[in-house]
N, C-alpha and C positions, 0 to 999 in steps of 0.2 A: 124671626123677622130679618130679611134680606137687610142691611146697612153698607153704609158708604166707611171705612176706615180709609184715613190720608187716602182719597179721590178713588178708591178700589171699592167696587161690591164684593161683599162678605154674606156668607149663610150659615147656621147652624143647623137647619135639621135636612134631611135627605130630599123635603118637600119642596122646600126653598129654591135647592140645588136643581131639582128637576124645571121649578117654576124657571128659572134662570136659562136653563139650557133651551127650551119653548120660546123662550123670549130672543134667542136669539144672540144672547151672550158672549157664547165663545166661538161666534161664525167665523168672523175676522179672523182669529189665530187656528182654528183649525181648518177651517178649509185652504187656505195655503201650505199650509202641512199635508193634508188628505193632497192634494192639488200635485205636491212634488213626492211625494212616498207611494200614493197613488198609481202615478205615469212610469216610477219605476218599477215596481210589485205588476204591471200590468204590462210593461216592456219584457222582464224577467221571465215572466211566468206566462204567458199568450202571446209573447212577441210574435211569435208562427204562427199561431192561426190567425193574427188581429192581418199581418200581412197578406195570408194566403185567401181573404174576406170571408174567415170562419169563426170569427171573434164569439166567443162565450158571456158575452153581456154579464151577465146572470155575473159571473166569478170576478170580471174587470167591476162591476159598478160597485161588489165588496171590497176588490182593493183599496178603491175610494174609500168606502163606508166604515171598513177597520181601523185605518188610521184618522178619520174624523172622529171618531166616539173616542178613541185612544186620547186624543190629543185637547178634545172636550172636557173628560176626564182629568186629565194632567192641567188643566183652565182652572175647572174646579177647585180639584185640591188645594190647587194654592189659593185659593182664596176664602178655603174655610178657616170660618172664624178663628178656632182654637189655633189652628197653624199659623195665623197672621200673627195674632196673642201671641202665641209661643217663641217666634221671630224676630216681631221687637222689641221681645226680653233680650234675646241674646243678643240683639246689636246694640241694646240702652247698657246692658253689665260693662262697665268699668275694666271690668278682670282680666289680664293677657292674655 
């Protein structure tokens, strides 16, 4: 069951995670990501053709689309349950 810990959605099972990504969840922070990793990976690697107006579509709109799910991913994660759990054990410990 998707929850809310201190104002953060949290998931436990992999379904959740997907229902989350559907929803549109981690649009905001990955596509600014995909947005600037993107235009570089697509500068780098087809700056010449994209110039010479022989652009490979197909390979630029995965440079987009690799560092979206990357960075969807990286959304995620932090935000599964057990990792959140796990987190503010270690910042609640006392111990130096």
């Amino acid at each position: 069951m998707v929850k809310r810990v201190r104002g953060e959605v949290t998931w436990e099972s992999y379904g959740e995670a997907f229902r989350l990504f559907l929803r549109g969840a981690t649009v905001a922070t990955a596509s600014r990501i995909a947005l600037v990793v993107g235009t570089w990976l697509s500068l780098m690697n087809q700056g010449r053709a994209i110039v010479n107006g022989h652009a490979p579509w197909i390979k630029v709109a995965l440079n987009y689309l690799t560092p979206f799910v990357v960075a969807s991913l990286g959304y995620l994660a932090a935000r599964r349950r057990r990792n959140v759990e796990r987190l503010a054990a270690l910042l609640a410990d006392p111990r130096p």
